[in-house]
mmCIF file of the N, C-alpha and C atoms, coordinates in Angstrom:
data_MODEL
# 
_entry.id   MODEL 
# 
loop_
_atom_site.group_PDB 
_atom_site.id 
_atom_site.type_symbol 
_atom_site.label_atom_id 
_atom_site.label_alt_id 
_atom_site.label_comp_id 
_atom_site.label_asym_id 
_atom_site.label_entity_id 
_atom_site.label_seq_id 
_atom_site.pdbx_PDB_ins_code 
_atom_site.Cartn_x 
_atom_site.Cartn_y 
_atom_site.Cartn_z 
_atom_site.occupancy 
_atom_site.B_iso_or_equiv 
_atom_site.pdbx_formal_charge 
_atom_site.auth_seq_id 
_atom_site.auth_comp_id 
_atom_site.auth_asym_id 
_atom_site.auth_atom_id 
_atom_site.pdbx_PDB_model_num 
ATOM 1   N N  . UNK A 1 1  ? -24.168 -0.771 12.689 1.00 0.00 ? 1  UNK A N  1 
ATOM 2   C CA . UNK A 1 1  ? -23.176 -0.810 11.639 1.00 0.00 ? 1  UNK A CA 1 
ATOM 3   C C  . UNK A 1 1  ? -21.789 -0.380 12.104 1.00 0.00 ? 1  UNK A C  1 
ATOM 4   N N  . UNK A 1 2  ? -21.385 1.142  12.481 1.00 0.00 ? 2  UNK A N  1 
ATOM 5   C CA . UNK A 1 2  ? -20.403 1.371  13.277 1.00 0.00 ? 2  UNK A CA 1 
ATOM 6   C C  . UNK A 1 2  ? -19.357 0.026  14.062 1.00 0.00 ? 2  UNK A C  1 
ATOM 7   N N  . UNK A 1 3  ? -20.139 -0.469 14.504 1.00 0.00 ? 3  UNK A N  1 
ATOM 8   C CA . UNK A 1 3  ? -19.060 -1.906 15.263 1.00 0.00 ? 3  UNK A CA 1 
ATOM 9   C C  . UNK A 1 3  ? -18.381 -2.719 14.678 1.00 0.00 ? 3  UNK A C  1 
ATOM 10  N N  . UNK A 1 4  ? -18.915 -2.874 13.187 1.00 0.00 ? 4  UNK A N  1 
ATOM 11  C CA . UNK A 1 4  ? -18.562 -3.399 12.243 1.00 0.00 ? 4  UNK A CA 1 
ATOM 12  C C  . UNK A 1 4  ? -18.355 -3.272 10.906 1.00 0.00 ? 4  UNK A C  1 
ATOM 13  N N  . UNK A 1 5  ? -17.052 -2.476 11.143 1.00 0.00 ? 5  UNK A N  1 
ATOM 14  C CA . UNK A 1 5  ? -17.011 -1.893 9.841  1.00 0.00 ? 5  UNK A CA 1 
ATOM 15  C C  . UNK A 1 5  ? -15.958 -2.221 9.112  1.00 0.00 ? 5  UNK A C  1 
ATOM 16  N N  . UNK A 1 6  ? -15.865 -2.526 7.833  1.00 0.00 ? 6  UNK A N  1 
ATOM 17  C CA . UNK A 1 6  ? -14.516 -3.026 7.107  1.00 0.00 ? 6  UNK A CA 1 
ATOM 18  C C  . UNK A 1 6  ? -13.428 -2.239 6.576  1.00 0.00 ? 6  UNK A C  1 
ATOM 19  N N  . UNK A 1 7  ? -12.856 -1.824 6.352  1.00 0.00 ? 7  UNK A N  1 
ATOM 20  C CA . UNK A 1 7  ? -11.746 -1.210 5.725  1.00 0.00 ? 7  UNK A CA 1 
ATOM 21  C C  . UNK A 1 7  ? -11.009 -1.214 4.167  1.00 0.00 ? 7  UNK A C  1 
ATOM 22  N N  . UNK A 1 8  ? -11.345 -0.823 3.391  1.00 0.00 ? 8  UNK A N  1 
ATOM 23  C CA . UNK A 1 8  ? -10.195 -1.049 2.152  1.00 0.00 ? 8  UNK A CA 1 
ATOM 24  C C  . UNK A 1 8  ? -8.757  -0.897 2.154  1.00 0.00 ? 8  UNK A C  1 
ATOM 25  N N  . UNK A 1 9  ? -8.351  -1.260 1.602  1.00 0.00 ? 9  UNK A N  1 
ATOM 26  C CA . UNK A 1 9  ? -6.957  -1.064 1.410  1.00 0.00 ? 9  UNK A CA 1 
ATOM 27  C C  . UNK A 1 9  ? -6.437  0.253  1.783  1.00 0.00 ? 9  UNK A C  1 
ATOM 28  N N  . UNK A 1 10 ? -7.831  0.847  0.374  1.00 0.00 ? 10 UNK A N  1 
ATOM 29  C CA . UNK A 1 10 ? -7.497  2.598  0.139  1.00 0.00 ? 10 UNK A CA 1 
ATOM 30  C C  . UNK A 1 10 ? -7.546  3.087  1.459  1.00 0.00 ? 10 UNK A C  1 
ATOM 31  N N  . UNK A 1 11 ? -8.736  3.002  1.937  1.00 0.00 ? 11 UNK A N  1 
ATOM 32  C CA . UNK A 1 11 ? -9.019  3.572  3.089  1.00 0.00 ? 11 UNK A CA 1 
ATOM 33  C C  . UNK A 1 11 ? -7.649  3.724  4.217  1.00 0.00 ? 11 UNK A C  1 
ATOM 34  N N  . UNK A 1 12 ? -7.465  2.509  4.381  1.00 0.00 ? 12 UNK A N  1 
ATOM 35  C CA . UNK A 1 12 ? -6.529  2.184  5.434  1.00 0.00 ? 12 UNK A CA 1 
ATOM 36  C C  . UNK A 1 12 ? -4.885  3.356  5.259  1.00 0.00 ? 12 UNK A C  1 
ATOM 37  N N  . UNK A 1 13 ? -4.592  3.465  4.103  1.00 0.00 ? 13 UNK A N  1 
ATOM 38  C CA . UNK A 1 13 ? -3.533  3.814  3.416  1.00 0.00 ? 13 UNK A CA 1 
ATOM 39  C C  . UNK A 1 13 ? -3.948  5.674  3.793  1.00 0.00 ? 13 UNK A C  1 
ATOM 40  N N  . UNK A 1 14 ? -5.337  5.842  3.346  1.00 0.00 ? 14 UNK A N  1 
ATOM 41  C CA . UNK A 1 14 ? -5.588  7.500  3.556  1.00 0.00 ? 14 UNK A CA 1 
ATOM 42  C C  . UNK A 1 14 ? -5.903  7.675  4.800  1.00 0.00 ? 14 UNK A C  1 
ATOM 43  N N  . UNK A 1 15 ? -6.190  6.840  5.915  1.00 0.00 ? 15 UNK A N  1 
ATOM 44  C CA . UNK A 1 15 ? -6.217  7.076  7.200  1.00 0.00 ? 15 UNK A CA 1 
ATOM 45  C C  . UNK A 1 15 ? -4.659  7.733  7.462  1.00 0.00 ? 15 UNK A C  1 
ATOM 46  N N  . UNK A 1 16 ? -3.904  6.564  7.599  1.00 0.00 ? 16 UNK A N  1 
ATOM 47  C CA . UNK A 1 16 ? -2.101  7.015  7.836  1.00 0.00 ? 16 UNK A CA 1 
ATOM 48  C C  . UNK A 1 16 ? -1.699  8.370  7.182  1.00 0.00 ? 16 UNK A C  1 
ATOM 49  N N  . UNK A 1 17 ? -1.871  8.341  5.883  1.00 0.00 ? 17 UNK A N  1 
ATOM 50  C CA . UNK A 1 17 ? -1.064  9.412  5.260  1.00 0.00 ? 17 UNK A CA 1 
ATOM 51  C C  . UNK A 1 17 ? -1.757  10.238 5.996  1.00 0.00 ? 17 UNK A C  1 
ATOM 52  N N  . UNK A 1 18 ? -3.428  10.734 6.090  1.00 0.00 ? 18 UNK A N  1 
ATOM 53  C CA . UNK A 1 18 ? -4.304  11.751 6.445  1.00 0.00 ? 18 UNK A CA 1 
ATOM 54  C C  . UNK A 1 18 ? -4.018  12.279 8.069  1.00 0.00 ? 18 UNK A C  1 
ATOM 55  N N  . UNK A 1 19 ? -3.629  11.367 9.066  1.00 0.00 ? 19 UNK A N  1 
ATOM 56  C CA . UNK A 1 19 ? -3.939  11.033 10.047 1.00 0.00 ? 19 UNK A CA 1 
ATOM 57  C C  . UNK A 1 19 ? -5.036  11.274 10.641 1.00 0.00 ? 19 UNK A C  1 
ATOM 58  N N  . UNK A 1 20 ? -6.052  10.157 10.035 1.00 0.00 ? 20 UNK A N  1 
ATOM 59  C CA . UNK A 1 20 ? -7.096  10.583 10.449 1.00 0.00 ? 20 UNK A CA 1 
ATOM 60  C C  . UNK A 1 20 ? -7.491  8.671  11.600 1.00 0.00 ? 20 UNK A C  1 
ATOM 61  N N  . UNK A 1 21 ? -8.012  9.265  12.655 1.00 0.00 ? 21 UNK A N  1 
ATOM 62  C CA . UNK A 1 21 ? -8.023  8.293  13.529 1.00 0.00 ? 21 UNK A CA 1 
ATOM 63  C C  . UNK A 1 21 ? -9.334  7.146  13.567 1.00 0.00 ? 21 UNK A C  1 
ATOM 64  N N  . UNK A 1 22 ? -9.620  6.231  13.717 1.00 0.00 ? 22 UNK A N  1 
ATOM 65  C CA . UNK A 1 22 ? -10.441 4.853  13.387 1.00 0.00 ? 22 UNK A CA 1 
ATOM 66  C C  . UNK A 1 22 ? -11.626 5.088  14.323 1.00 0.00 ? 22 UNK A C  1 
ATOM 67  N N  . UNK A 1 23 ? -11.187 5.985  15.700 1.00 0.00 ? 23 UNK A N  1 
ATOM 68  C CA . UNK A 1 23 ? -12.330 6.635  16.385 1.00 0.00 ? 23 UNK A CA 1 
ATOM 69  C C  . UNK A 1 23 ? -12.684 7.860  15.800 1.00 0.00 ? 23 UNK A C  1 
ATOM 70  N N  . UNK A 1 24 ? -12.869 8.818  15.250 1.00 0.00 ? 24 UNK A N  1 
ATOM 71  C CA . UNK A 1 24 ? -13.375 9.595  14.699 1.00 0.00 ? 24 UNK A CA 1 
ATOM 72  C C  . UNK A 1 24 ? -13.732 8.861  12.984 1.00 0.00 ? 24 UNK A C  1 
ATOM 73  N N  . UNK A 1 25 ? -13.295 7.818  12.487 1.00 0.00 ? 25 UNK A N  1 
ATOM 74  C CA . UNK A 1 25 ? -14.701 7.358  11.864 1.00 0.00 ? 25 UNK A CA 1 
ATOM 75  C C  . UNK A 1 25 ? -15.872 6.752  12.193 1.00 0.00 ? 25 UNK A C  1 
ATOM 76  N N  . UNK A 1 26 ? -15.514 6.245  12.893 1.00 0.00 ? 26 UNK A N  1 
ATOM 77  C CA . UNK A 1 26 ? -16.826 5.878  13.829 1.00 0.00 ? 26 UNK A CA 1 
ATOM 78  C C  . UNK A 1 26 ? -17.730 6.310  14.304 1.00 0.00 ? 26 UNK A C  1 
ATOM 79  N N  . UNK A 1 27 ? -16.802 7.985  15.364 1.00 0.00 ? 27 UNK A N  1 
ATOM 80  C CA . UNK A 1 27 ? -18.002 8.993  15.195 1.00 0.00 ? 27 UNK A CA 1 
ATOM 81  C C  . UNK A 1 27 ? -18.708 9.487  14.304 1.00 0.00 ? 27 UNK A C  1 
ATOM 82  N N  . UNK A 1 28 ? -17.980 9.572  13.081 1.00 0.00 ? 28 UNK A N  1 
ATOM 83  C CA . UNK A 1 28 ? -18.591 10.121 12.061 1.00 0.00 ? 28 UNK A CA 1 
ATOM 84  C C  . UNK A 1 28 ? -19.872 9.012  11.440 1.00 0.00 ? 28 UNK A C  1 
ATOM 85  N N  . UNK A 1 29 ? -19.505 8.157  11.609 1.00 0.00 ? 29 UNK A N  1 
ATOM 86  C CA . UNK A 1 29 ? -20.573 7.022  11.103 1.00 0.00 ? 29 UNK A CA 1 
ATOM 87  C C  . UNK A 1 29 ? -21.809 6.724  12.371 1.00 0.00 ? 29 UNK A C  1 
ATOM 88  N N  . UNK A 1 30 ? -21.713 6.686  13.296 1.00 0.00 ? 30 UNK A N  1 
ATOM 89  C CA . UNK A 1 30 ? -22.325 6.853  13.900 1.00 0.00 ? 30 UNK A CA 1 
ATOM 90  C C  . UNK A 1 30 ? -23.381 8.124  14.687 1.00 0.00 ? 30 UNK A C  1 
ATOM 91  N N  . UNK A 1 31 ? -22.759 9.149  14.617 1.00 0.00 ? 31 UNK A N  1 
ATOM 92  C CA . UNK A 1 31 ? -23.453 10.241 14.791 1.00 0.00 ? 31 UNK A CA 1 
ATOM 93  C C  . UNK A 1 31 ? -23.406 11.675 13.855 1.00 0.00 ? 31 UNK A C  1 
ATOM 94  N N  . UNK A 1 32 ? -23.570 11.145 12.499 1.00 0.00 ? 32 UNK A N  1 
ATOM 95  C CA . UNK A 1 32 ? -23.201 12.273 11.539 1.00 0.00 ? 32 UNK A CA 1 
ATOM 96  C C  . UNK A 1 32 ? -24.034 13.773 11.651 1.00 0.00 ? 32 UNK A C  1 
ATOM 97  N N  . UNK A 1 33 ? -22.879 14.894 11.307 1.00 0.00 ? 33 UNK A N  1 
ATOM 98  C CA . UNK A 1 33 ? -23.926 16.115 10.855 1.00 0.00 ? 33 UNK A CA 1 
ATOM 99  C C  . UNK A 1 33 ? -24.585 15.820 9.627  1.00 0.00 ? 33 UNK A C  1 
ATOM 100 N N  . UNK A 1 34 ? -24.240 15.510 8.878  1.00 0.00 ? 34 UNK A N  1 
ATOM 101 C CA . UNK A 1 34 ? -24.798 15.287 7.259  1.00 0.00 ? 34 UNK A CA 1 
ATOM 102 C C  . UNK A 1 34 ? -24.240 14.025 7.146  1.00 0.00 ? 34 UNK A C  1 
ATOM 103 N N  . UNK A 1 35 ? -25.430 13.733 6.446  1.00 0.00 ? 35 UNK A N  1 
ATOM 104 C CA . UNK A 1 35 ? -25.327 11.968 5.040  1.00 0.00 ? 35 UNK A CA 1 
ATOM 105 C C  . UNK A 1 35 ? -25.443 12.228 3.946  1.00 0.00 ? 35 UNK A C  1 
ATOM 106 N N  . UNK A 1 36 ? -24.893 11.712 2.750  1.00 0.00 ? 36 UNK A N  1 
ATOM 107 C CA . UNK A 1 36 ? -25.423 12.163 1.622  1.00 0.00 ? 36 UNK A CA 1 
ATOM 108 C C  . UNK A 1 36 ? -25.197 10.837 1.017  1.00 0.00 ? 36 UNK A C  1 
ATOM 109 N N  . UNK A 1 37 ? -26.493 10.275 0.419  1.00 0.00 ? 37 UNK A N  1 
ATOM 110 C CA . UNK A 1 37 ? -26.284 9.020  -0.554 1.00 0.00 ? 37 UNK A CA 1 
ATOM 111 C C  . UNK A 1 37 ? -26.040 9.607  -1.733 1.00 0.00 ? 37 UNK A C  1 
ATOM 112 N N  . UNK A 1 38 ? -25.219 9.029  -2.270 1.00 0.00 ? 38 UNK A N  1 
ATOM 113 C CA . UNK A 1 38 ? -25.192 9.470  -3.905 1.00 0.00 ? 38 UNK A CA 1 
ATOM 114 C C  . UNK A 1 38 ? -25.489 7.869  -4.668 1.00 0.00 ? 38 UNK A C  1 
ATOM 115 N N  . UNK A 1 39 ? -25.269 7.081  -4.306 1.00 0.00 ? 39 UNK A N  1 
ATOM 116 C CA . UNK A 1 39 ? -25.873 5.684  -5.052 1.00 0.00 ? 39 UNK A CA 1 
ATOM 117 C C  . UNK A 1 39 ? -26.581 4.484  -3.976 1.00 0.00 ? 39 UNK A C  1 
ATOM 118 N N  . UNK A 1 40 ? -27.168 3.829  -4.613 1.00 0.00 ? 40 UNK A N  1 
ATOM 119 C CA . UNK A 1 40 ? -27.137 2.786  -3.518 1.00 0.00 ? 40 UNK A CA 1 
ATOM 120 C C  . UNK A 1 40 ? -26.115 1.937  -2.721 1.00 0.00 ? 40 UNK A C  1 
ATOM 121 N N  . UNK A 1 41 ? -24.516 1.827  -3.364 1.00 0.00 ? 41 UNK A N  1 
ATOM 122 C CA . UNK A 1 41 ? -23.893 1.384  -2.549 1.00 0.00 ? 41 UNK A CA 1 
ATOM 123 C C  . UNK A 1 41 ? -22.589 2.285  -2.040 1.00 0.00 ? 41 UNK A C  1 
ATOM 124 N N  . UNK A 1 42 ? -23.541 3.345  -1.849 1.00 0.00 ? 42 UNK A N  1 
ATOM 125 C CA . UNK A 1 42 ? -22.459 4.626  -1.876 1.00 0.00 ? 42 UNK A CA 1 
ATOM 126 C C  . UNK A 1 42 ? -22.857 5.687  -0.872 1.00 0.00 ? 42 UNK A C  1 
ATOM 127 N N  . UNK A 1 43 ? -22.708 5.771  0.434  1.00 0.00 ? 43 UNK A N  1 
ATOM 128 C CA . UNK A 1 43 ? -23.189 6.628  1.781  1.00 0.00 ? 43 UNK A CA 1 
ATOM 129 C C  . UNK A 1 43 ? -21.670 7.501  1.676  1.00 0.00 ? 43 UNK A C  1 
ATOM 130 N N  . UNK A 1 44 ? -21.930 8.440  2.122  1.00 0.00 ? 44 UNK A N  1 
ATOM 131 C CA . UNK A 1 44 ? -21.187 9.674  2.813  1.00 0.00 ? 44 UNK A CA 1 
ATOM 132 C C  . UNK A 1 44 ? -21.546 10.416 3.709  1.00 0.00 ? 44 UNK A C  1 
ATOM 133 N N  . UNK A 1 45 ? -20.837 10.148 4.881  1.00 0.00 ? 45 UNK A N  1 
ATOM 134 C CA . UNK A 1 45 ? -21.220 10.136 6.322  1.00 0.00 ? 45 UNK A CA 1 
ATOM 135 C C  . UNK A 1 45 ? -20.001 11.340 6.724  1.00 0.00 ? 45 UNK A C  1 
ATOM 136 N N  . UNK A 1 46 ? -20.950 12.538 7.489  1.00 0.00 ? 46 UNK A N  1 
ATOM 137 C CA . UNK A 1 46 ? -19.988 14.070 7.100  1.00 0.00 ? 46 UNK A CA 1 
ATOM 138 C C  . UNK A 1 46 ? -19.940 14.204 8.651  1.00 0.00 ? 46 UNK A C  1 
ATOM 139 N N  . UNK A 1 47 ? -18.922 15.253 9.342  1.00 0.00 ? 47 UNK A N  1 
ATOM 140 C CA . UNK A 1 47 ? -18.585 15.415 10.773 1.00 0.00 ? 47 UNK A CA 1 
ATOM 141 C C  . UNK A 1 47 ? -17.614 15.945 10.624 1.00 0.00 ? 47 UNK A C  1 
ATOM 142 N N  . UNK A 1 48 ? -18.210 17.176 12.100 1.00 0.00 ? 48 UNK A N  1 
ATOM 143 C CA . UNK A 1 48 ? -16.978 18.040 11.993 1.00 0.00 ? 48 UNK A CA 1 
ATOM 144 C C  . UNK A 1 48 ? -16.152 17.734 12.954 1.00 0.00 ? 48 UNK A C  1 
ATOM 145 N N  . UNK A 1 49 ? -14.789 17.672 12.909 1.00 0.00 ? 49 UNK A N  1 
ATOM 146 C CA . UNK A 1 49 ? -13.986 16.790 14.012 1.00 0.00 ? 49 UNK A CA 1 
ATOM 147 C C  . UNK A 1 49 ? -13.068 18.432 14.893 1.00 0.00 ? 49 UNK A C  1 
ATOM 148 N N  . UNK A 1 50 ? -13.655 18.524 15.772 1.00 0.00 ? 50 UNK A N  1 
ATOM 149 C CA . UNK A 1 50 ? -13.038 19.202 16.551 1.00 0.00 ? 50 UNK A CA 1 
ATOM 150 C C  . UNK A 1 50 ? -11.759 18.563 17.467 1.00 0.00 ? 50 UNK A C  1 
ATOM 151 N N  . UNK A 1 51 ? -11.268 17.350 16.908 1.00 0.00 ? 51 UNK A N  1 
ATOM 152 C CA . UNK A 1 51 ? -10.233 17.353 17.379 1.00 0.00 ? 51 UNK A CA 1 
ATOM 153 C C  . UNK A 1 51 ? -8.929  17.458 16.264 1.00 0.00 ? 51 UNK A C  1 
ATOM 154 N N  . UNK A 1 52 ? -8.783  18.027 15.565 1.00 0.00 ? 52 UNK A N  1 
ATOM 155 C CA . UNK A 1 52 ? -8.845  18.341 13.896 1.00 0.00 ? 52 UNK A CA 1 
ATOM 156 C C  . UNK A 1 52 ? -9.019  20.017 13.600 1.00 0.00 ? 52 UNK A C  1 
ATOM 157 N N  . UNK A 1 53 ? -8.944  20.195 14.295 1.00 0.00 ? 53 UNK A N  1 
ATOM 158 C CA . UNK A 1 53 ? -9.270  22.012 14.490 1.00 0.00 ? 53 UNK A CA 1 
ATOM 159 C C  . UNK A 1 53 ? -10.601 22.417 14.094 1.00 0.00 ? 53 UNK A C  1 
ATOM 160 N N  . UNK A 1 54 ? -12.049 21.685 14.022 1.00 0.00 ? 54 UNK A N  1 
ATOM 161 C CA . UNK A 1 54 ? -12.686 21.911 13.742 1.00 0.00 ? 54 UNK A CA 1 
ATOM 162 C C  . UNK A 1 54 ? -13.205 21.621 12.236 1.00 0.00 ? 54 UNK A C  1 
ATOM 163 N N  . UNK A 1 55 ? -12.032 20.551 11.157 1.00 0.00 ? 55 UNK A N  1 
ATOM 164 C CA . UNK A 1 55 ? -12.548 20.559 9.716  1.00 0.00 ? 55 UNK A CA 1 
ATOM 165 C C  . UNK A 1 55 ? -13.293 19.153 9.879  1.00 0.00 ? 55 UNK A C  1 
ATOM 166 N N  . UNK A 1 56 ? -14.120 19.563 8.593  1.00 0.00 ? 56 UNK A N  1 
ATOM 167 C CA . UNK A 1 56 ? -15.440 18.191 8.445  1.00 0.00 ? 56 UNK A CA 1 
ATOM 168 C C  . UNK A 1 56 ? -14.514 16.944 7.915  1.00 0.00 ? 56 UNK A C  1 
ATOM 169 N N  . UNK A 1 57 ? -15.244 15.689 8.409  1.00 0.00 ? 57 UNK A N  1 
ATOM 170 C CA . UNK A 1 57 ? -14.351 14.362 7.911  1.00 0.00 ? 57 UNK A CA 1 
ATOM 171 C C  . UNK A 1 57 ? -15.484 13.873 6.741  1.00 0.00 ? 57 UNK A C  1 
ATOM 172 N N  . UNK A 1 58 ? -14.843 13.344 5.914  1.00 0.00 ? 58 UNK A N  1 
ATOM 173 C CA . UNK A 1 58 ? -15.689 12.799 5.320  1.00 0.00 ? 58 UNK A CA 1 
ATOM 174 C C  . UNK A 1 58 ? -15.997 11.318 4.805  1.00 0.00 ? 58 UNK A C  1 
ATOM 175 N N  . UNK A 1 59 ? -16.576 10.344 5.559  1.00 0.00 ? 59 UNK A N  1 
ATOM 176 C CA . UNK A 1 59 ? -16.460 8.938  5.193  1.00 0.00 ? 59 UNK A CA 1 
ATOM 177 C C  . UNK A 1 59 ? -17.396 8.279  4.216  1.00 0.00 ? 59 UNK A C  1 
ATOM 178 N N  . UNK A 1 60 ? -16.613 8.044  3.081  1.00 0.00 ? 60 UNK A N  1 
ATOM 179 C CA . UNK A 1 60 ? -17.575 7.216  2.062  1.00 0.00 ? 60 UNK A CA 1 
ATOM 180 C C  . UNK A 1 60 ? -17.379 5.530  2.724  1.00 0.00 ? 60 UNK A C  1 
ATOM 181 N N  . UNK A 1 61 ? -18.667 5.014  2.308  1.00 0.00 ? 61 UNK A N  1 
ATOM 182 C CA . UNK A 1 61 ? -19.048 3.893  2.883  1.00 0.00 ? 61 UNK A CA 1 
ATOM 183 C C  . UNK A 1 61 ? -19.576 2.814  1.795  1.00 0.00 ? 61 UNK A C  1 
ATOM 184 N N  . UNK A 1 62 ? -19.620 1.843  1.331  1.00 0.00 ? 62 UNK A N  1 
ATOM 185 C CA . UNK A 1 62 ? -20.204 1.016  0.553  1.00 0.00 ? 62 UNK A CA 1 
ATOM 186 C C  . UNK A 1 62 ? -21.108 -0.182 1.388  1.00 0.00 ? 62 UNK A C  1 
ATOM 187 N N  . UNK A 1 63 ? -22.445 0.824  1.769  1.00 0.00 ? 63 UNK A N  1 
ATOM 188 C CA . UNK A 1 63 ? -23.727 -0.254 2.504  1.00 0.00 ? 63 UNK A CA 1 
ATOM 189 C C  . UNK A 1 63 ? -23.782 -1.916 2.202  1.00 0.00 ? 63 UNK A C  1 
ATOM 190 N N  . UNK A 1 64 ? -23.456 -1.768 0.817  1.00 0.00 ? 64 UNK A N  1 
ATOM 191 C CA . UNK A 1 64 ? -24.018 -3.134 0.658  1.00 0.00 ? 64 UNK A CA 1 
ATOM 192 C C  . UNK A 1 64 ? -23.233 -3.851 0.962  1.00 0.00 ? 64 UNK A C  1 
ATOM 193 N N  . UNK A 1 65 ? -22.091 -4.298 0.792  1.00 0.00 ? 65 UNK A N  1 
ATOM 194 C CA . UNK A 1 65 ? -21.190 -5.601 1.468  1.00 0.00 ? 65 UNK A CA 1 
ATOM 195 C C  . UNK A 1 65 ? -21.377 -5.532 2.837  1.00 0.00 ? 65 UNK A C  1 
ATOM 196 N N  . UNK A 1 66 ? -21.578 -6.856 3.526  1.00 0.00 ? 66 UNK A N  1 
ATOM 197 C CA . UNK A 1 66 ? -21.116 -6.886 4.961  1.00 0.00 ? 66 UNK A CA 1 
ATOM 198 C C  . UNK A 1 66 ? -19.998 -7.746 5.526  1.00 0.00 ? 66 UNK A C  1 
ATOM 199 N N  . UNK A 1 67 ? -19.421 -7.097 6.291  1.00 0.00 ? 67 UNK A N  1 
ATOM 200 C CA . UNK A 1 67 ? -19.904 -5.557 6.789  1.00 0.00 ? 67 UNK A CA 1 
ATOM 201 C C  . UNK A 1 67 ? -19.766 -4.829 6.111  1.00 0.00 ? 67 UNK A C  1 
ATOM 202 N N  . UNK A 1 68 ? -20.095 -3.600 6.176  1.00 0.00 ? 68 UNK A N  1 
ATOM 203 C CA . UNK A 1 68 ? -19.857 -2.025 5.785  1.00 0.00 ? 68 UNK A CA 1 
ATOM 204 C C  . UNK A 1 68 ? -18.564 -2.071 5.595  1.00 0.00 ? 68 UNK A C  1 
ATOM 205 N N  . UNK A 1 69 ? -18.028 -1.405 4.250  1.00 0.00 ? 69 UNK A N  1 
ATOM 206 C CA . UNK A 1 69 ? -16.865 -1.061 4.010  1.00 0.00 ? 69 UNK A CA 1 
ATOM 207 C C  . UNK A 1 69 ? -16.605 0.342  3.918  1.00 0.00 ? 69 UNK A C  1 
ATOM 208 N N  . UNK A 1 70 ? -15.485 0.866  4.621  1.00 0.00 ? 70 UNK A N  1 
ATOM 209 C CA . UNK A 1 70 ? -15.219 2.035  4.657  1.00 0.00 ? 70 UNK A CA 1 
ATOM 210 C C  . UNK A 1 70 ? -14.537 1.877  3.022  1.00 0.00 ? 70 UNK A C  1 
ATOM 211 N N  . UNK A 1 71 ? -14.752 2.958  2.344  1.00 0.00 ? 71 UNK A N  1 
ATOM 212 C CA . UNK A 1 71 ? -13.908 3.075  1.074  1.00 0.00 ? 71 UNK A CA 1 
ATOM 213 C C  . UNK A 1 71 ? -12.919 4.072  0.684  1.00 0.00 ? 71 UNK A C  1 
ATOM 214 N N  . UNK A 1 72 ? -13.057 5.075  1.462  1.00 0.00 ? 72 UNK A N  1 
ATOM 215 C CA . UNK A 1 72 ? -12.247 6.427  1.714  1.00 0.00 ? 72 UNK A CA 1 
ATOM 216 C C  . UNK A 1 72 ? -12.674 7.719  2.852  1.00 0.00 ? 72 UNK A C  1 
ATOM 217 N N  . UNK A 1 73 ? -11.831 8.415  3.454  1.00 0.00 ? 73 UNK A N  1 
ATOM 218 C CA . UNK A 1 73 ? -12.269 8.915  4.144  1.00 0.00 ? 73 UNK A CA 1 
ATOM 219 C C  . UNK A 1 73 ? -10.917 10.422 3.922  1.00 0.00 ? 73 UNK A C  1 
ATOM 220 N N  . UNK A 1 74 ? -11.772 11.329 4.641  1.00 0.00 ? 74 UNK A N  1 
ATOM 221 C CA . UNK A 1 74 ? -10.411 12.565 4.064  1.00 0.00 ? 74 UNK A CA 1 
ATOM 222 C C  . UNK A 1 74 ? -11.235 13.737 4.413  1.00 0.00 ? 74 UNK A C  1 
ATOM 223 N N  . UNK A 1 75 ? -10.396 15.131 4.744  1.00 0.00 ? 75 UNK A N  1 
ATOM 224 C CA . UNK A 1 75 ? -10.948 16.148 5.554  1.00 0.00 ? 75 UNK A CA 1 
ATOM 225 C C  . UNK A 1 75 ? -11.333 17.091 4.147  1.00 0.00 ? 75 UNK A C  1 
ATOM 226 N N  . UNK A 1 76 ? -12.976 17.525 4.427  1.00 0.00 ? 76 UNK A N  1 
ATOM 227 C CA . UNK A 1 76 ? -13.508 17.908 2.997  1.00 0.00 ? 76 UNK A CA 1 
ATOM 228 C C  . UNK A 1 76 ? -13.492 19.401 3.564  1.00 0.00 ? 76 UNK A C  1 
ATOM 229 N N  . UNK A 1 77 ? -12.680 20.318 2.643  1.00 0.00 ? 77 UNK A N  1 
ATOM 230 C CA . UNK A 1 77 ? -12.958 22.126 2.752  1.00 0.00 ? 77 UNK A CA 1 
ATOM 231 C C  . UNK A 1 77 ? -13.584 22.291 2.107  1.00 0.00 ? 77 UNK A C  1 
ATOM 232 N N  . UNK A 1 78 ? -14.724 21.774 1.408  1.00 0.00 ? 78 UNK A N  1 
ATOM 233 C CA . UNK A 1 78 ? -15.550 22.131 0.706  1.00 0.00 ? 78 UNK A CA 1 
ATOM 234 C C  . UNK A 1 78 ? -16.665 22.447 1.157  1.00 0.00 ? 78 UNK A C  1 
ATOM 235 N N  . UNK A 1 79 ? -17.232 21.381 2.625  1.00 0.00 ? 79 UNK A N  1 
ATOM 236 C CA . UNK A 1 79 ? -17.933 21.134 3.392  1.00 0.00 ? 79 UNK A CA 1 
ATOM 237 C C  . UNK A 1 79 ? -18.163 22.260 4.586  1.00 0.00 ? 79 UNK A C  1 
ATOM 238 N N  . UNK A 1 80 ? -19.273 23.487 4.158  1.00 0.00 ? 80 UNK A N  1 
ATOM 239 C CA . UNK A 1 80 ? -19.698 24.663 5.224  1.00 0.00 ? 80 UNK A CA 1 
ATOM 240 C C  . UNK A 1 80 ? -20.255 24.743 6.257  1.00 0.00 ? 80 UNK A C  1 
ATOM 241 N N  . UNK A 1 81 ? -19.697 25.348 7.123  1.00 0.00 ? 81 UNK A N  1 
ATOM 242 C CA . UNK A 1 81 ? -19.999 25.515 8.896  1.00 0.00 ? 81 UNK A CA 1 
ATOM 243 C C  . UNK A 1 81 ? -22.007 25.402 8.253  1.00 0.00 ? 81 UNK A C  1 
# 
């Protein structure tokens, strides 16, 4: 999935403002600390980005279209060591 992954608008827009980089979603999608489904077309794929000072990323994903659409992504302080 990782290789092919789509982008929203939103997404794309909270990457820039966030600066959050297209390789560290990837890591995050690909080798997560935590997943959490909350629906069926609704993954959240968690990672802590130590290049980021160490805060967790958090990528929501919508499984079902293909490819995979990233739908938002953003650094969660909610999310504990």
């Amino acid at each position: 999935m990782p290789g092919s992954l789509s982008f929203s608008a939103h997404a794309k827009v909270m990457m820039q403002e966030r600066m959050i980089e297209e390789d560290w979603i990837i890591s995050t999608v690909q080798d997560p600390d935590m997943t959490e489904i909350k629906r069926e077309d609704e993954i959240h794929y968690i990672r802590q980005t130590p290049q980021n000072g160490g805060k967790f990323l958090r990528v929501i994903i919508n499984p079902i279209v293909r490819p995979p659409r990233v739908i938002t992504v953003f650094f969660d302080r909610r999310v504990q060591p």
